[in-house]
C-alpha positions as CSV (number, residue, x, y, z in Angstrom):
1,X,0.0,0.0,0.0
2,X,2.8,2.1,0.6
3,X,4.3,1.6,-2.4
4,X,0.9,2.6,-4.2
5,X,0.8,5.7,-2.5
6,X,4.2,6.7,-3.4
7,X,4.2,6.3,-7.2
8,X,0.9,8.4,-7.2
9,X,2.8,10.9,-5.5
10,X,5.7,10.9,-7.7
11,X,3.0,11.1,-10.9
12,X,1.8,14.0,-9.3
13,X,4.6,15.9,-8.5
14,X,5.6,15.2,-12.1
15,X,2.7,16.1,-13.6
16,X,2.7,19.6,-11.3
17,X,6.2,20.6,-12.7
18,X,5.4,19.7,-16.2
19,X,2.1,21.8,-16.4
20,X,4.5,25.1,-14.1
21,X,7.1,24.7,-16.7
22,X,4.7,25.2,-20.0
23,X,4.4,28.7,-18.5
24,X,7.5,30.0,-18.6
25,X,6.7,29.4,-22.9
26,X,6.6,33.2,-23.6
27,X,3.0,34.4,-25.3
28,X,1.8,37.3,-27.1
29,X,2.8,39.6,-29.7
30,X,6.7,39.0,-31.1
31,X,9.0,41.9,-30.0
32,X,9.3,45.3,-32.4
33,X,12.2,45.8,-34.7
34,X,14.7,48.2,-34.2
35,X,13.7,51.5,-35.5
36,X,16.2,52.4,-38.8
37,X,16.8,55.3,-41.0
38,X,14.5,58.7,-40.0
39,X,12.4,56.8,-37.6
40,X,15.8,56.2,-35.7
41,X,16.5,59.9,-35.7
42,X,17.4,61.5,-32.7
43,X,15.6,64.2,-32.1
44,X,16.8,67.6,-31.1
45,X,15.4,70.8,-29.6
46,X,15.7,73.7,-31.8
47,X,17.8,75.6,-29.7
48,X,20.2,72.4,-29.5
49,X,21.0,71.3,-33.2
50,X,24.5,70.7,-32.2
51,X,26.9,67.7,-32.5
52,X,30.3,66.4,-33.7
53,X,30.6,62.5,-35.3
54,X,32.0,60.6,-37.2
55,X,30.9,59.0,-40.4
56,X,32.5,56.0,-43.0
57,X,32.6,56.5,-46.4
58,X,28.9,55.9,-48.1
59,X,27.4,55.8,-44.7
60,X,24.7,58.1,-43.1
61,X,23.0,59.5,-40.1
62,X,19.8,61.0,-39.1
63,X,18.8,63.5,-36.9
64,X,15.3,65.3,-36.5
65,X,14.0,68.7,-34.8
66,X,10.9,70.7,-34.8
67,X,9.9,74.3,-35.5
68,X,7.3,76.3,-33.1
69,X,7.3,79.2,-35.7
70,X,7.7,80.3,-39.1
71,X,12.0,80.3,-39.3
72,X,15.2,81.3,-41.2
73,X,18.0,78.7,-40.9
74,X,21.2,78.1,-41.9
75,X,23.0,74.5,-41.6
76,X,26.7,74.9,-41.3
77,X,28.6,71.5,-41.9
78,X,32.3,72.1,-41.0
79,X,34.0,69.3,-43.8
80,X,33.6,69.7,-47.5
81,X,31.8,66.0,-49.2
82,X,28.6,65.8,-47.4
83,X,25.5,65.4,-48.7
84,X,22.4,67.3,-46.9
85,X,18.5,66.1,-47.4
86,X,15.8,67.8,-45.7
87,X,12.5,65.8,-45.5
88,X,9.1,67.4,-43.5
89,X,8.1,63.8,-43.1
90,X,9.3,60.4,-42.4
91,X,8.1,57.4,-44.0
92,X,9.8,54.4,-42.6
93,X,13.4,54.0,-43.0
94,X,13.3,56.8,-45.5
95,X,12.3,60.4,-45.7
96,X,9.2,61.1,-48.1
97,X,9.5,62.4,-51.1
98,X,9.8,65.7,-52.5
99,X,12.4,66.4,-49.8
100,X,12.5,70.2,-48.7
101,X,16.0,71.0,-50.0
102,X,19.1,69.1,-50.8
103,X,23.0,70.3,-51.1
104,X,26.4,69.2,-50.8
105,X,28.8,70.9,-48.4
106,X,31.9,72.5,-49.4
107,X,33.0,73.0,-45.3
108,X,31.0,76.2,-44.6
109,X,27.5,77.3,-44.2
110,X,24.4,77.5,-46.4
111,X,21.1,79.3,-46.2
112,X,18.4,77.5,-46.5
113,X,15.9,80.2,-46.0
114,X,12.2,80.7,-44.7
115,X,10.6,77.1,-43.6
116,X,7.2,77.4,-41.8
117,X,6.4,75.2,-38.2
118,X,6.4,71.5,-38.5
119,X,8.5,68.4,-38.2
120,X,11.6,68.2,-40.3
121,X,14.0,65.1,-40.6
122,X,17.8,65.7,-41.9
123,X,19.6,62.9,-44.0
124,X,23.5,63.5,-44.1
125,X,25.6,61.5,-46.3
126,X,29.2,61.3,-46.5
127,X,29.7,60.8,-50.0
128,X,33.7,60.5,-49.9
129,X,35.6,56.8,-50.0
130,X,37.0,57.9,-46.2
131,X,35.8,58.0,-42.5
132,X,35.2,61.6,-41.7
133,X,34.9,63.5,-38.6
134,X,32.6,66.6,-38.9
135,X,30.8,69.2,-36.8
136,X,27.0,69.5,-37.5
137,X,25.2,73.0,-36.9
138,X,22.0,74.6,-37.4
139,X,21.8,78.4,-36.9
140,X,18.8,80.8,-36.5
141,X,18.3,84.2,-37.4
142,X,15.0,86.4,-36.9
143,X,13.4,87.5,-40.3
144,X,14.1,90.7,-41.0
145,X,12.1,91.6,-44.3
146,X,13.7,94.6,-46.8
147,X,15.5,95.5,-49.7
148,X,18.6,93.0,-50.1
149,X,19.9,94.0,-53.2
150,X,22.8,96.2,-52.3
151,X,22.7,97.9,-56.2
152,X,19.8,99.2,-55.0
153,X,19.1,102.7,-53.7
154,X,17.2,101.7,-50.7
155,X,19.5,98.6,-49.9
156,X,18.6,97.7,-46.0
157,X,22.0,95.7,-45.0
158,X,20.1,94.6,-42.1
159,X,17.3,92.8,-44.1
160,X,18.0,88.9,-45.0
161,X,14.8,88.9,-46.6
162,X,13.7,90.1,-49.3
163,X,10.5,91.9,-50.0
164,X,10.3,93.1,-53.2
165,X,11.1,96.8,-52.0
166,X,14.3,97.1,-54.1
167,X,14.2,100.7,-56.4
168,X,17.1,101.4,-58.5
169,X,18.4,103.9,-60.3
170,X,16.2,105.6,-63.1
171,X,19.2,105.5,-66.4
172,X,17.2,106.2,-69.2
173,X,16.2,109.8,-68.0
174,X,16.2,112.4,-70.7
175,X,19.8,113.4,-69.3
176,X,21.6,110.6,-70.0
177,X,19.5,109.5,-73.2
178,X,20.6,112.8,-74.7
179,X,24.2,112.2,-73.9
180,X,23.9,108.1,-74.7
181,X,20.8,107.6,-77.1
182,X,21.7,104.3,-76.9
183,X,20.3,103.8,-73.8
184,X,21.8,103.0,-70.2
185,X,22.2,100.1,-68.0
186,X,23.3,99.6,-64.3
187,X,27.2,98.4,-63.9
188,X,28.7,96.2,-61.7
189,X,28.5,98.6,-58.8
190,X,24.5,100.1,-59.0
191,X,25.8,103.2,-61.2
192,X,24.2,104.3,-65.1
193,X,26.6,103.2,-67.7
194,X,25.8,103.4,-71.4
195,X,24.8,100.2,-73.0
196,X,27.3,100.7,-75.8
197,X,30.7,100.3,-73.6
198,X,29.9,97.0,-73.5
199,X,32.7,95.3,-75.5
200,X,33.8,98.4,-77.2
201,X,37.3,97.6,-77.6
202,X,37.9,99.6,-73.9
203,X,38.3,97.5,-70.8
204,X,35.7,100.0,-68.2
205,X,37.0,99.1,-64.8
206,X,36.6,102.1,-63.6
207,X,39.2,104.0,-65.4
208,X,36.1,106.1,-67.2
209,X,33.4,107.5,-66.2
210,X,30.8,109.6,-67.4
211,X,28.8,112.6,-65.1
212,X,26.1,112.4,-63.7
213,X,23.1,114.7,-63.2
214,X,24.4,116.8,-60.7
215,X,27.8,117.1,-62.6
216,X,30.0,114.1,-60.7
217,X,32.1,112.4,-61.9
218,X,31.0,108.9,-62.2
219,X,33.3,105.9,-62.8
220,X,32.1,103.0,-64.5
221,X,33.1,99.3,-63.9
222,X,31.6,96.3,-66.2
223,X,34.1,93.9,-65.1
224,X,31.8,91.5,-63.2
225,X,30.8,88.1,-64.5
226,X,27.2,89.8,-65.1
227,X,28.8,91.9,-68.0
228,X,30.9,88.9,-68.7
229,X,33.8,90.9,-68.3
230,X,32.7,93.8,-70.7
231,X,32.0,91.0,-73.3
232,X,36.2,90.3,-73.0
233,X,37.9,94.1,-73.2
234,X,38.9,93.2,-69.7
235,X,40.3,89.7,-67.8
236,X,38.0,87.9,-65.9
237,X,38.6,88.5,-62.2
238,X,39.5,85.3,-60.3
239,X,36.8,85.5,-56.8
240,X,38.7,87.0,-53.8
241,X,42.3,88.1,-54.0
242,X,45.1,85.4,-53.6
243,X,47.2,86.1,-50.5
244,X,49.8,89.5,-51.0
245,X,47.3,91.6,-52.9
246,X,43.9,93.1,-51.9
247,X,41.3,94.5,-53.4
248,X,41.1,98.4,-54.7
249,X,38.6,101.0,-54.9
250,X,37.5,99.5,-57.1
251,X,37.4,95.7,-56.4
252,X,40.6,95.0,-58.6
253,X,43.1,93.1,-57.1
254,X,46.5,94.9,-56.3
255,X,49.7,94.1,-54.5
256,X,48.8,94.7,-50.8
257,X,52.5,96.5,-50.7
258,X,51.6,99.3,-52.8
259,X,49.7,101.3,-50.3
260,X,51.7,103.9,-48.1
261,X,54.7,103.1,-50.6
262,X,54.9,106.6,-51.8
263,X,53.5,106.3,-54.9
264,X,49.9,107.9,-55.4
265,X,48.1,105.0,-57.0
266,X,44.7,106.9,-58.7
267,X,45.2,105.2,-61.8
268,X,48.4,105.7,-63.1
269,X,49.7,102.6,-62.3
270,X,48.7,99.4,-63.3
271,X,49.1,95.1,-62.2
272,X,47.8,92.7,-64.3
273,X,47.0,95.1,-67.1
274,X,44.3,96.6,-64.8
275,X,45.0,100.4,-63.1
276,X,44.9,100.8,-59.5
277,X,43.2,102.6,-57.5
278,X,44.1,103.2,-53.7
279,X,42.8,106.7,-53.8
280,X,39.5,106.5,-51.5
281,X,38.5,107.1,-48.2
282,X,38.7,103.3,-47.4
283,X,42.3,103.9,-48.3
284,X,43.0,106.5,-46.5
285,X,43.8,107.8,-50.1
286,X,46.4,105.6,-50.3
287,X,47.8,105.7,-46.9
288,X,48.6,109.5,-47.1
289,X,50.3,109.0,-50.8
290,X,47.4,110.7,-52.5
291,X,46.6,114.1,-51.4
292,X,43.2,115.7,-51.0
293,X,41.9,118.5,-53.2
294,X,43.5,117.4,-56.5
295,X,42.0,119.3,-59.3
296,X,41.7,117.0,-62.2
297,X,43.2,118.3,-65.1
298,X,40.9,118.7,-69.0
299,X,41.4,114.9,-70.7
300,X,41.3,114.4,-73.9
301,X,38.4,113.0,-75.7
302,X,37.2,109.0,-75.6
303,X,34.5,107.4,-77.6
304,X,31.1,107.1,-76.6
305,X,31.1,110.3,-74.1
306,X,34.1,108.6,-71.8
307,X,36.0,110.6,-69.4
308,X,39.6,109.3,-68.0
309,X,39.5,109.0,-64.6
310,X,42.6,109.8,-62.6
């Protein structure tokens, strides 16, 4: 009897443990995946868009932030060979298409202008063979609406907006049509210049000029890639000034050792084929070499109405 009672004991017991460990069998719904791509992005307060990493060659990283307001930004990417997308949603591992604006960096900052409130989600691609380190920025300024156009006569240097305000110059008064029936344009720097210097033969760099209505002096200056260097009378001008030489008056580049030498450079000496002038108040007319109160002596005539400036 004994015995009897122990083996239904022992089925028991058995049959208790079997039954407790079917319940350590985990149930319900399977675990989520990993969030990838845009819905991985970390997301940043506005005032916070900040970071330095790292990134292989081909690979990418996202980061996401939100705007309470209508906004100008920039993004400033410190390292040349990234490639910026700006999505306003996120559809699974990818941002939706039409993204917002796209560019590649060239290691400095770019505006990206007026984007209204919302969500916005920032691809940035390293699109160079090599691991990169780079520092990751996004910068706000407050709207400031005006006149950005700085030919302009009401040119608001303050503005970073624009508003449509801009006036200009009225060339084709019956002043200047008198003098240049041709008709006028605006040069390089906002000033009336007739239409027919353009590739004339004379490189207008501001060596001429013509007067104005009130009787000044005016000098004109087509060499700008707008005029396509006065349609080749002058050299194209490389952008910025390589290091020893600076830019003039009159934006022409010129040996930085030339002011305060002792020579008055107002025109009468020329680098690169192009005359110099140090002779303005940003100068100090040539660091002292250029007095004040020069009277400038009757030139000789130049075609189509010029005067020599000197």
């Amino acid at each position: 009897m004994n015995k009897l009672f122990s083996m239904i004991l022992s089925l028991m017991v058995f049959f208790t443990f079997s039954c407790d460990s079917s319940n350590d069998t985990p149930t319900g719904p399977p675990p989520e995946p990993p969030l990838v791509g845009c819905e991985a992005a970390e997301v940043y307060d506005w005032n916070t868009v900040e970071f330095e990493t790292s990134l292989n060659g081909g690979a990418d990283t996202w980061i996401a932030f939100s705007l309470e307001e209508l906004t100008l930004f920039s993004v400033v990417v410190n390292q040349a060979g990234f490639q910026c997308t700006i999505f306003n949603e996120c559809n699974g591992e990818f941002g939706l298409e039409p993204y917002v604006f796209q560019f590649e960096t060239v290691g400095n900052g770019l505006d990206i202008g007026i984007v209204p409130e919302g969500s916005y989600w920032i691809n940035i691609l390293n699109t160079r063979p090599n691991r990169m380190d780079f520092t990751f920025r996004i910068e706000l300024s407050d709207i400031a609406y005006g006149c950005i156009d700085d030919d302009a006569l009401n040119y608001n240097e303050l503005a970073n907006v624009d508003d449509g305000s801009c006036t200009y110059q009225d060339c084709n008064t019956d002043f200047y049509l008198e003098n240049h029936p041709e008709g006028m344009v605006l040069d390089c720097d906002g000033n009336c210049a007739p239409i027919d210097w353009i590739g004339d033969g004379y490189c207008d760099d501001g060596a001429y000029g013509i007067y104005n209505e009130e009787g000044e002096l005016i000098d004109v200056n087509l060499i700008c890639e707008e005029f396509n260097w006065d349609e080749g009378d002058c050299e194209a001008q490389p952008e910025g000034c390589t290091p020893g030489l600076v830019e003039d008056c009159n934006g022409i580049c010129a040996p930085e050792g030339w002011l305060g030498d002792g020579y008055c450079d107002d025109g009468q000496y020329s680098y690169n084929g192009n005359p110099i002038f140090f002779n303005c108040e940003e100068f100090d007319n040539d660091n002292g070499d250029c007095g004040l109160g020069r009277v400038i002596p009757q030139q000789p005539k130049y075609p189509n109405g010029r005067v020599l400036i000197k």
